[in-house]
C-alpha angles and dihedrals in degrees: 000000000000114000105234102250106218107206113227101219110197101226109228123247097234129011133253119021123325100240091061087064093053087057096040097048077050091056103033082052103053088048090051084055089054100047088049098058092044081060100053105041082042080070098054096057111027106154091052083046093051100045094050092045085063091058089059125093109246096183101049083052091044079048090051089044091058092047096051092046094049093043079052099048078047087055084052100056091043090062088049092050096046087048094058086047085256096146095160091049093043083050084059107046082053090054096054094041091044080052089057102047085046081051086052090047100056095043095050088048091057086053085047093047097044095055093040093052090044079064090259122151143145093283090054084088154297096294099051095045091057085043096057097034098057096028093048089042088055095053092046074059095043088048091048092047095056081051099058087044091054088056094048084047093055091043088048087053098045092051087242082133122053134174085265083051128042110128102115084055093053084042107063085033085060091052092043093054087056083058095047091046097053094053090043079062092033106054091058102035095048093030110028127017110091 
């Protein structure tokens, strides 16, 4: 009579693959740079940043809030259902979470649009350069990021990931999940702390 052998799996620090959290604490690093800046020349001129945050739409950025935290709670579920070798049901939750963060990006362009057509740019002045440049830095992220979905989803599709192998699905979550993070610091700080 053979004795069960019960493998002792070492659980991983971080997950994903380790090269993806290089690139995620560089990037959450520059952006903490940026945001630090922002805040410090914010303080320098309060009463300019003031008056320009009023012109933003705080509901269209508390609507993009919500997007990007539900396309992450879908990438959630994604990683759950991968790791119980659900594969349809991972492709799906890929599907609604890369639906969200399409939903983020059209509304972000509208904003975009809207401030580009009223003759706004990054010279109007030093709030709204702050304004494009992180917010725009942010959506070339958010872009990057549904593309590094798209690629877990075809990979999904294809049974490249199985509930043995999962890392590239825990690896661009992990990466979405950086996205989702800055906004949750750049909405209030851009749009709603005076």
């Amino acid at each position: 009579m053979k004795a069960n052998v019960i493998e002792s799996v070492e659980p991983k620090l971080l997950p994903g693959d380790f090269a993806i959290w290089i690139f995620i604490f560089a990037e959450l690093l520059v952006f903490g740079i940026f945001f630090l800046i922002y805040a410090v020349v914010r303080a320098q001129n309060v009463d300019l940043f003031n008056q320009y945050q009023d012109t933003l739409n705080r509901e269209i950025g508390a609507i993009n809030t919500l997007l990007l935290i539900t396309a992450s709670f879908f990438v959630v579920k994604a990683v759950h259902a991968i790791r119980e070798g659900d594969s349809a049901s991972c492709a799906n939750w890929l599907y609604a979470s890369l639906g969200a963060g399409t939903g983020f990006l059209i509304l972000k362009s509208t904003e975009f649009y809207a401030k580009f057509s009223a003759g706004i740019s990054m010279d109007t002045n030093t709030f709204y350069f702050f304004y494009i440049s992180l917010t725009l830095f942010h959506y070339l992220h958010v872009i990057l990021g549904m593309i590094i979905l798209v690629a877990v989803l075809i990979k999904t599709k294809r049974g490249k990931y199985a509930k043995q192998e999962h890392t590239g699905v825990e690896t661009g979550a992990s990466y979405w999940h950086m996205v989702d993070l800055v906004w949750i610091i750049l909405f209030p700080l851009v749009y709603i702390i005076r």
